[in-house]
SEGU-276506 format. One record per residue (C-alpha): x, y, z; residue number from 1. Coordinates in Angstrom, 2 decimals. Layout:
BEGIN
px/py/pz/n
X/Y/Z/NUM
...
This chain:
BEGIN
px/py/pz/n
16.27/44.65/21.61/1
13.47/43.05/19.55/2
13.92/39.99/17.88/3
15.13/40.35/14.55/4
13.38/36.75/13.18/5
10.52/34.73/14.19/6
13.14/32.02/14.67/7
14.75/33.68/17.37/8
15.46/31.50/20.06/9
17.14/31.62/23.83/10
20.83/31.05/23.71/11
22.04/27.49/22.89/12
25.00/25.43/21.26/13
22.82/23.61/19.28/14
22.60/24.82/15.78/15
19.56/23.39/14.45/16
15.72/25.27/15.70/17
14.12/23.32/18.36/18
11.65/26.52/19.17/19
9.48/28.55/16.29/20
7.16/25.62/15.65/21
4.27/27.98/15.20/22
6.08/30.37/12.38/23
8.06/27.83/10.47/24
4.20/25.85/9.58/25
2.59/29.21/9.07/26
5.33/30.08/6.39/27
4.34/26.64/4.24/28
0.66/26.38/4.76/29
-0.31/29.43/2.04/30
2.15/27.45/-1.01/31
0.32/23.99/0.48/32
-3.32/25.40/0.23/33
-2.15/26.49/-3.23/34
-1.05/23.14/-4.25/35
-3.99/21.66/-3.07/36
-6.48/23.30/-5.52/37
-4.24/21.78/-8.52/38
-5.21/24.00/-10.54/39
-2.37/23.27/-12.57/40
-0.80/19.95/-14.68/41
2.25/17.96/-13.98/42
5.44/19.03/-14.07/43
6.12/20.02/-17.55/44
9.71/18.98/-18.81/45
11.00/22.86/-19.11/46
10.63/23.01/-15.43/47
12.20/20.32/-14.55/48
15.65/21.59/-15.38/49
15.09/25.03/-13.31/50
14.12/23.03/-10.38/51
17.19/20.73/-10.34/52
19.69/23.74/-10.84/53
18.27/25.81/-8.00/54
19.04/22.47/-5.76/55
21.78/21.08/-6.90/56
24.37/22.05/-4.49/57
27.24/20.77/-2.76/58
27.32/20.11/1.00/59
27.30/23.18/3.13/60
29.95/23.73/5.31/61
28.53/26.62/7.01/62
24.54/26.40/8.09/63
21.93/28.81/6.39/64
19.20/28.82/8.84/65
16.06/28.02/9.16/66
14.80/30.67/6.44/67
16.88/29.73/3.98/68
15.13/26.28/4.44/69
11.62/27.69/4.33/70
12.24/29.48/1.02/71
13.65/26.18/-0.80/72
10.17/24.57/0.46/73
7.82/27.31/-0.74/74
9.28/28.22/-3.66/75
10.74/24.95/-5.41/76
9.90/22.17/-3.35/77
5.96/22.17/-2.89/78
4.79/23.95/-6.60/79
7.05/21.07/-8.21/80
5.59/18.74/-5.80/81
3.94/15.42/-7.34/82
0.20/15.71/-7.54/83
-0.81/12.18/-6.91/84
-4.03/13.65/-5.03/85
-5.34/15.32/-8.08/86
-8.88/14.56/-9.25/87
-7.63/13.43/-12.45/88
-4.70/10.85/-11.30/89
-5.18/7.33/-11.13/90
-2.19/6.32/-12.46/91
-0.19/4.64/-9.05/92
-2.16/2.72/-6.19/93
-1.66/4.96/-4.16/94
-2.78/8.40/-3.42/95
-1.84/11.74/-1.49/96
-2.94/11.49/2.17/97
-6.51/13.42/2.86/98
-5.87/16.70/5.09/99
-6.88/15.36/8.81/100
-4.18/11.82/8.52/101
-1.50/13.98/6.88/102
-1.86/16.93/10.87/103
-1.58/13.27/12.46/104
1.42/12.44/10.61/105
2.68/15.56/11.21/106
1.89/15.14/14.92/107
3.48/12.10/14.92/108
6.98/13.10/13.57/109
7.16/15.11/16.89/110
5.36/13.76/19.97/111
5.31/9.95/19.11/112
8.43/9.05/17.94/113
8.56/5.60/20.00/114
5.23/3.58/19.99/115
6.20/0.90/22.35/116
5.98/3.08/25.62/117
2.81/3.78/27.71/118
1.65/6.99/26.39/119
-1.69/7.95/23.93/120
0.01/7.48/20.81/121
0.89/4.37/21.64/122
-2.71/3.42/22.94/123
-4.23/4.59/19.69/124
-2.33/2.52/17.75/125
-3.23/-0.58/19.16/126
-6.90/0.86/18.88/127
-6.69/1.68/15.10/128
-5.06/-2.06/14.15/129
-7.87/-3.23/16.04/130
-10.15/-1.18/14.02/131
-8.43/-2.48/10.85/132
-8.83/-6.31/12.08/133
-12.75/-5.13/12.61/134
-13.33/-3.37/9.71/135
-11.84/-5.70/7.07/136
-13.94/-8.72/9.09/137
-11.04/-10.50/10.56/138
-12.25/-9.39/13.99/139
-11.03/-6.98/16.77/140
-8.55/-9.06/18.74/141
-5.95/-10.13/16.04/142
-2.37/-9.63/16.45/143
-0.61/-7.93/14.07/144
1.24/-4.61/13.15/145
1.82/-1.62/11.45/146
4.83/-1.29/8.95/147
6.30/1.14/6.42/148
4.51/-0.62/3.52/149
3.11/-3.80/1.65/150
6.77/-5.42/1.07/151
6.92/-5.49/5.15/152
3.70/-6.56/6.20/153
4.09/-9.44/3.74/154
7.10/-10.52/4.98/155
5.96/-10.18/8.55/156
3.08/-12.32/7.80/157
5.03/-14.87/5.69/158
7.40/-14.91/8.78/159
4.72/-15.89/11.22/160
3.66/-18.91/7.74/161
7.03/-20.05/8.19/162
6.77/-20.20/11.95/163
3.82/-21.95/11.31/164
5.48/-24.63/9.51/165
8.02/-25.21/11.70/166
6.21/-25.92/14.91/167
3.71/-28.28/12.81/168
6.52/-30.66/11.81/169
8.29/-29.96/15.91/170
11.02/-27.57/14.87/171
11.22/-23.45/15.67/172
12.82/-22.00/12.17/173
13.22/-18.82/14.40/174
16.01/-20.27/16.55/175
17.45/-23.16/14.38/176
17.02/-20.97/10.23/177
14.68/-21.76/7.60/178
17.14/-24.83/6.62/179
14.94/-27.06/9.38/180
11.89/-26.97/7.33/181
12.31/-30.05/4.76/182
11.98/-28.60/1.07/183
9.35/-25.40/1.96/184
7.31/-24.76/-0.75/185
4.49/-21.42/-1.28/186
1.47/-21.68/-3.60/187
0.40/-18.42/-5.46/188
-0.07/-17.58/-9.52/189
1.53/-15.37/-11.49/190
0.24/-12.28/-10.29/191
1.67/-12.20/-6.89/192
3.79/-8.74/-6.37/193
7.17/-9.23/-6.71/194
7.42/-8.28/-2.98/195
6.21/-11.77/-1.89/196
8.83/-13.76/-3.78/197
11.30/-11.00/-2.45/198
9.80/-11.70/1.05/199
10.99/-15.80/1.11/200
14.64/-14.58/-0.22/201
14.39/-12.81/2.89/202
13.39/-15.50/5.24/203
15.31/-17.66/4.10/204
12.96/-19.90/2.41/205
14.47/-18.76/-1.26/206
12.50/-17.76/-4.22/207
13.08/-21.82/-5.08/208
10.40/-22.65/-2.75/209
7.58/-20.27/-4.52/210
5.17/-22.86/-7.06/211
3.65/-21.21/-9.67/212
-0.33/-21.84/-9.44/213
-2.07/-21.92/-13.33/214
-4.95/-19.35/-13.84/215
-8.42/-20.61/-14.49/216
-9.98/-20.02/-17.79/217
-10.20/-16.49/-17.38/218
-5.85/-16.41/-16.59/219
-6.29/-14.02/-14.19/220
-7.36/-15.62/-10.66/221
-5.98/-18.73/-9.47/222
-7.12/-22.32/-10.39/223
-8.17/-24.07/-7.26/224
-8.08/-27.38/-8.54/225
-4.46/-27.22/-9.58/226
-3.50/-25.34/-6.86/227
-4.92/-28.58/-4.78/228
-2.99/-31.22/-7.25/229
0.39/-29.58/-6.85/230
-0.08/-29.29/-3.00/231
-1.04/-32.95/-2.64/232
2.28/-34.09/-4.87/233
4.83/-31.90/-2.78/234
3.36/-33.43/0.27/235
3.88/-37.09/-1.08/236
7.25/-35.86/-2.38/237
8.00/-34.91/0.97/238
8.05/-31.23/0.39/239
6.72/-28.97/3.62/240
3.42/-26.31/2.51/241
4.25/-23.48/4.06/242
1.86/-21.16/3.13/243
-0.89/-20.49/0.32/244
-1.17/-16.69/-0.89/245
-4.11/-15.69/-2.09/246
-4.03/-11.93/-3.93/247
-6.81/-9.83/-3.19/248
-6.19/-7.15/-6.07/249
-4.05/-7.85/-8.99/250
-2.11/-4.53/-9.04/251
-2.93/-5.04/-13.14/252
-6.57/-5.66/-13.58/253
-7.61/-5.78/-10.06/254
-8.84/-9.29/-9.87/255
-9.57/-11.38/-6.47/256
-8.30/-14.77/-5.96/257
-11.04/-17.19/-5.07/258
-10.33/-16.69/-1.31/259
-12.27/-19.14/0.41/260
-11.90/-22.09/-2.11/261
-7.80/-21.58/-1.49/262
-8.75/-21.14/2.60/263
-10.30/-24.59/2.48/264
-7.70/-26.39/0.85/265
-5.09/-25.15/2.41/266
-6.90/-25.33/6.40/267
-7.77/-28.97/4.95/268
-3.96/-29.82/4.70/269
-2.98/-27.60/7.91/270
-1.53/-25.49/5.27/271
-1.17/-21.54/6.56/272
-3.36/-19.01/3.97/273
-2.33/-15.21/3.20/274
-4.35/-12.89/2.20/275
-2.12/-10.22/0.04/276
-4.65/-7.58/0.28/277
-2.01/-4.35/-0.05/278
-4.28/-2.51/-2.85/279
-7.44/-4.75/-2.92/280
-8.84/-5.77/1.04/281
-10.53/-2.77/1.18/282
-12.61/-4.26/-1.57/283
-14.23/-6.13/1.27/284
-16.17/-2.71/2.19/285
-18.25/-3.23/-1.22/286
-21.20/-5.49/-0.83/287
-21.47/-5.97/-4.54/288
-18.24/-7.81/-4.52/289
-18.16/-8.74/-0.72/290
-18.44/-12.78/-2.17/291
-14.98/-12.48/-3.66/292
-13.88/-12.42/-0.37/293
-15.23/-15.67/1.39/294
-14.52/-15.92/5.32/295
-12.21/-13.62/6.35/296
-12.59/-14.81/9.59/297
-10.94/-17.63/8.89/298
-7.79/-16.56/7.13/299
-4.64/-16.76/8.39/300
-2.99/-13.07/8.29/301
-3.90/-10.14/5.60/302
-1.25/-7.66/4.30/303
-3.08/-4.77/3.77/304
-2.09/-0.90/2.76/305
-3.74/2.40/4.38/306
-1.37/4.67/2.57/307
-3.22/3.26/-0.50/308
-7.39/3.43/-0.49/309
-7.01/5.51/3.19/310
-5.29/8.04/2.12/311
-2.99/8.50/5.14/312
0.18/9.44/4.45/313
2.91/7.32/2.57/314
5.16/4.63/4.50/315
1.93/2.54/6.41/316
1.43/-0.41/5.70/317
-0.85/-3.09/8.49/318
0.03/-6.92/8.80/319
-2.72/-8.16/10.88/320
-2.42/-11.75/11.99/321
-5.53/-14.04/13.57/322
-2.89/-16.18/16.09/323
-1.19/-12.97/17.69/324
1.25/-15.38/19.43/325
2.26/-17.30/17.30/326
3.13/-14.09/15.20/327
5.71/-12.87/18.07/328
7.55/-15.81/18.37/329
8.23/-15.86/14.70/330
10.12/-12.68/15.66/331
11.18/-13.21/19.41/332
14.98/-11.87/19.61/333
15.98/-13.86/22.86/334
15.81/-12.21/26.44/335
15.10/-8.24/26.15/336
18.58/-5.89/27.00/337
16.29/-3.78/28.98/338
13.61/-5.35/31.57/339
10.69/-2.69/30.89/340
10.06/-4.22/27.42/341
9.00/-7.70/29.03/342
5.42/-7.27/29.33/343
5.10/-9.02/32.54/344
6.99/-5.77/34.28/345
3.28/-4.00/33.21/346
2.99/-1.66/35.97/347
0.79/1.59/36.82/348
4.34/3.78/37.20/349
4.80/7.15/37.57/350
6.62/7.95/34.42/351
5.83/6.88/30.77/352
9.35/5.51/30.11/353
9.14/3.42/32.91/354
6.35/1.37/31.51/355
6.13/-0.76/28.29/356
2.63/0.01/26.33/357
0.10/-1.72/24.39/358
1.21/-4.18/21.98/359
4.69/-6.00/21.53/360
7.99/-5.42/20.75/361
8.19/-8.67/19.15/362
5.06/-8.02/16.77/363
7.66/-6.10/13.84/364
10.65/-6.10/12.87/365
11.20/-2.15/14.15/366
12.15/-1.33/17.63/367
12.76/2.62/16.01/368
9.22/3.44/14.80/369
6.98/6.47/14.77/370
3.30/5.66/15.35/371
2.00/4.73/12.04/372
-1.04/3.74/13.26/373
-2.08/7.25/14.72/374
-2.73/8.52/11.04/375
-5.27/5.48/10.41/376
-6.61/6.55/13.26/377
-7.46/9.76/12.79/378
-8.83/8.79/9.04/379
-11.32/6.70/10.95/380
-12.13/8.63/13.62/381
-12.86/11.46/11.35/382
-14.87/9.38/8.63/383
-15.79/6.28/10.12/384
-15.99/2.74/8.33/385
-18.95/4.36/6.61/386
-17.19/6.68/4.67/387
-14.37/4.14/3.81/388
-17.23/2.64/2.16/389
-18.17/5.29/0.67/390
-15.00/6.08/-0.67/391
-14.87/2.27/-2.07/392
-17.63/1.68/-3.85/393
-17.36/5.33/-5.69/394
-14.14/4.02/-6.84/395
-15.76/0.80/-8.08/396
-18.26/3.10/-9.45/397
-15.65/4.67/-11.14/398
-14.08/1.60/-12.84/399
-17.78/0.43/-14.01/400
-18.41/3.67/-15.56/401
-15.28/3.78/-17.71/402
-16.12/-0.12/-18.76/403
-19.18/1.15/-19.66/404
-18.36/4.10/-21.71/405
-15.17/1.77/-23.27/406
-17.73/-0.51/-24.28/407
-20.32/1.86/-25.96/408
-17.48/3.14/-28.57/409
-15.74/1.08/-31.06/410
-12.54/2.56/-31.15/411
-12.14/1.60/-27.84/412
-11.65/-2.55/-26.59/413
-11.97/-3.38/-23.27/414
-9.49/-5.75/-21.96/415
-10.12/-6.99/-18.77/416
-13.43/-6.30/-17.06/417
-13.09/-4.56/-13.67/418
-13.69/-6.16/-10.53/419
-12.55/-3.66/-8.40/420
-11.30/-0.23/-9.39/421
-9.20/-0.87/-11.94/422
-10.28/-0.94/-15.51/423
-7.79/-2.02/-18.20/424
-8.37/-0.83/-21.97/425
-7.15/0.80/-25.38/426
-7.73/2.57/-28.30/427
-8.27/0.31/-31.58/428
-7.54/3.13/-34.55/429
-10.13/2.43/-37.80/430
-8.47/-0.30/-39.73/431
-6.06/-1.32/-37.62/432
-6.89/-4.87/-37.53/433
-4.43/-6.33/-39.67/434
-1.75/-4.54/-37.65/435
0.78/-6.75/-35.35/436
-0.10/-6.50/-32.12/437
3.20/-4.67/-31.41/438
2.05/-1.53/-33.53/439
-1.38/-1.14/-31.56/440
1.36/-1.32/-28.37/441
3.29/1.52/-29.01/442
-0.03/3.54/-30.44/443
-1.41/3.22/-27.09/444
1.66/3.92/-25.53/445
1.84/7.06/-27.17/446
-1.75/8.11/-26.26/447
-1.16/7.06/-22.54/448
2.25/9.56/-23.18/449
0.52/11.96/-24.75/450
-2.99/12.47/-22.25/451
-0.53/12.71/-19.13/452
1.56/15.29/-20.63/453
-1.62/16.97/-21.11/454
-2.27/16.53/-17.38/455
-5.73/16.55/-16.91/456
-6.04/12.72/-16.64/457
-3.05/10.46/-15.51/458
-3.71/6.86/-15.60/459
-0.83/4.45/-16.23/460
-0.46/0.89/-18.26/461
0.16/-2.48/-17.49/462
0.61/-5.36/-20.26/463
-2.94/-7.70/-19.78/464
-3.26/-10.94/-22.09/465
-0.29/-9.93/-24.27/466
-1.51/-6.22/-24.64/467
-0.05/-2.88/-23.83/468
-3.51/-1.30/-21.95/469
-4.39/2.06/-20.16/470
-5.22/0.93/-16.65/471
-6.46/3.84/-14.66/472
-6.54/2.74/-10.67/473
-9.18/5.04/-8.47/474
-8.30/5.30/-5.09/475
-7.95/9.15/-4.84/476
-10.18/10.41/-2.12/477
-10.57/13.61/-4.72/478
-11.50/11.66/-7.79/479
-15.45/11.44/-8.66/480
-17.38/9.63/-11.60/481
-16.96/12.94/-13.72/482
-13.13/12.13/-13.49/483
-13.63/8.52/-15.02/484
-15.49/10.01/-17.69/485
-12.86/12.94/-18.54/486
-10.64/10.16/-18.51/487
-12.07/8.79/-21.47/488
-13.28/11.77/-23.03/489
-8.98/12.36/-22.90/490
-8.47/8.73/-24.40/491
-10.59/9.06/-27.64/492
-9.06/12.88/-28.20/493
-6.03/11.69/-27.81/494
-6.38/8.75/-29.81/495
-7.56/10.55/-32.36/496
-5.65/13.35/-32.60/497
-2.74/10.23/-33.21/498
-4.46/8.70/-35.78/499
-4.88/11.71/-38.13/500
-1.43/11.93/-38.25/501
């Protein structure tokens, strides 16, 4: 009798498909191509409440099959989908995974669901963190890991700060708690992501021990000189430094900490420095701003974010840490339940689940974990760090150009000047400069409302020096210098079309 499905299988209990691999992709790929030409805008609101009645349902009792599945995907799921990989978006820092990362991911999910065991997944991930530690100049042999995100690799590397600490001043906060580190205290301005002060809750350090470094001048990178005053005074008040984080990449306006001024006086004092380089260490690739960076050779760990400037898919994030060591006993768990994880068993064995890979357990805070690293990977192999470079400095590009055309028109003010590729500005409507500042707020709110429910450009906003400003963020592999420029072209229309009224 011939099969009445493709997802036919041989007889079995179980009632989810396990066979049909081939089909079930073949069935999504022609609504996927589609979605990737974006040939149309965002979501408008009408649609939205079609979509959410076709899937609001209760649990099912009874299966539907694979089909039923298939058809939810095609003809709801992926036309509604989010088009963060759009030409015209730069309103998150992040980005929709390029095509040859998002087949590894895909690979991933099925053939390298564990990435501690002796197998080629597990090999290539240790090769692409060591390609990170290269390529962002902290040099091929660091320790380190890959995560789900910023928040983790922060907290990984503030873990191994804390551990740090601890065996400085002869105790091991691992075994004995945070508590036997006299009065911690961590150095970083204002414009630290929330995820780092989130990151000492979790270690127990407490969002007490986080000191608030001034801005310079400018109030938007950190002052060195205070930052060296207040260290000094918690060390003769008997506080213990932990760590100094330095943010490469204000998720508002882009801006670099003065990295190697905070390296040396932190290293002077023994003190551990971070680099929080989730949106900005790629900046690093650029030679025009390569100085912002200092040594990187000489910093202590680096959060950093592939799923962001990369472009591999969402949920990879890389701590990479210089003393590999000392990061894995700022996460060693006591004596392993099963011998094969102890990397002295290391042996040339017949089968792959007899033998512990590359890497160590003890370098995250997973023991569950897909291969992340396989999608950074493949975005290397296939592009090299030449085209990551590429890709950088036509985002900087980017940034430049809008600065450029912001500055050239006087309805528009340019708030913060970009560093990297972020540009922060807003529209000034004629004779609006007796107006509280709260009024020019919501006007720019409402152009910033109004362009991305046009959908052809999608920044987003941030509040810089006391203003509400349109802060586009280009890190879309897609997005070009003509993009930028529609951007504003969108701005000034909209803007204008507002103040008529």
């Amino acid at each position: 009798m011939p099969p009445t499905s493709p997802f036919d299988r041989r007889p079995s209990t179980e009632a989810a498909m396990t066979t049909g691999l081939s089909a079930a992709v073949e069935q999504v790929l022609g609504p996927l191509e589609t979605f990737l030409r974006f040939e149309e805008g965002p979501d408008p609101t009408g649609r939205r409440s079609v979509w959410r009645a076709a899937l609001n349902e209760s649990l099912p009792r009874q299966g539907q099959g694979a089909q039923a599945v298939l058809d939810v995907l095609n003809e709801v799921v992926i036309p509604n989908g989010l088009r963060i990989g759009s030409p015209g978006f730069s309103g998150w820092i992040t980005t929709m995974p390029s095509v040859v990362p998002a087949v590894a991911g895909f690979v991933a999910s099925l053939v390298a669901a564990q990435r501690w065991y002796a197998w080629p997944g597990n090999f290539l991930e240790m090769q692409a963190l060591s390609w990170m530690g290269e390529m962002l100049e902290m040099g091929p042999h660091c320790g380190g890991t890959f995560t789900s995100g910023g928040a983790v690799a922060n907290l990984i590397c503030l873990g191994a700060a804390r551990q740090h600490a601890g065996e400085r001043i002869g105790v091991n906060p691992t075994e004995q708690g945070a508590g036997c580190i006299p009065q911690p205290r961590v150095y970083a301005t204002a414009s630290l992501h929330d995820v780092g002060v989130r990151a000492l809750s979790v270690l127990g350090l407490g969002a007490v021990a986080m000191r608030t470094v001034p801005m310079d001048a400018s109030r938007r990178r950190a002052d060195s000189e205070a930052l060296e005053r207040m260290i000094d005074a918690d060390i003769a008040a008997g506080c213990t430094p932990v760590a100094v984080i330095a943010t490469a990449g204000d998720v508002r306006t882009g801006t670099v900490d003065p990295v190697d001024r905070m390296l040396r006086i932190a290293h002077d004092r023994g003190v551990w420095l971070h680099v929080d380089g989730a949106y900005g260490g790629f900046g690093v690739l650029d030679e025009r701003v390569r100085s912002l960076y200092g040594d990187m050779g000489a910093i202590d760990s680096l959060a950093v974010d592939p799923h962001k400037w990369m472009a591999v898919p969402l949920g990879c994030g890389a701590a990479i840490v210089r003393d590999g060591a000392l990061q894995q006993r700022s996460l060693v768990i006591g004596r392993p339940d099963f011998h094969h994880f102890d990397p002295a068993t290391r042996a040339d064995v017949g089968s792959p689940f007899d033998e512990f890979g590359e890497g160590s357990l003890y370098s995250s805070v997973d023991f569950s974990a897909r291969s992340r690293g396989l999608t950074v990977w493949a975005a290397l192999k296939e592009i090299g760090m030449d085209g990551m470079r590429a890709r950088v400095r036509r985002h900087l590009d980017c940034a430049r150009r809008v600065a450029e055309l912001v500055r050239m028109n006087d309805r528009l003010e340019l708030v913060a000047e970009p560093e990297l590729s972020i540009c922060c500005f807003r529209y000034i409507p004629a004779g609006s400069s007796r107006e509280p500042s709260t009024v020019l707020d919501k006007f720019n709110e409402a152009v910033l409302k109004g362009i991305r429910a046009r959908g052809l450009s999608v920044p987003s906003s941030a509040v810089v020096d006391e203003k509400f400003v349109i802060r586009p963020a280009f890190v879309g592999p897609n997005t070009e210098i003509a993009d930028a420029e529609l951007l504003v072209r969108e701005v000034l229309a909209m803007g204008d079309q507002l103040s008529a009224r």
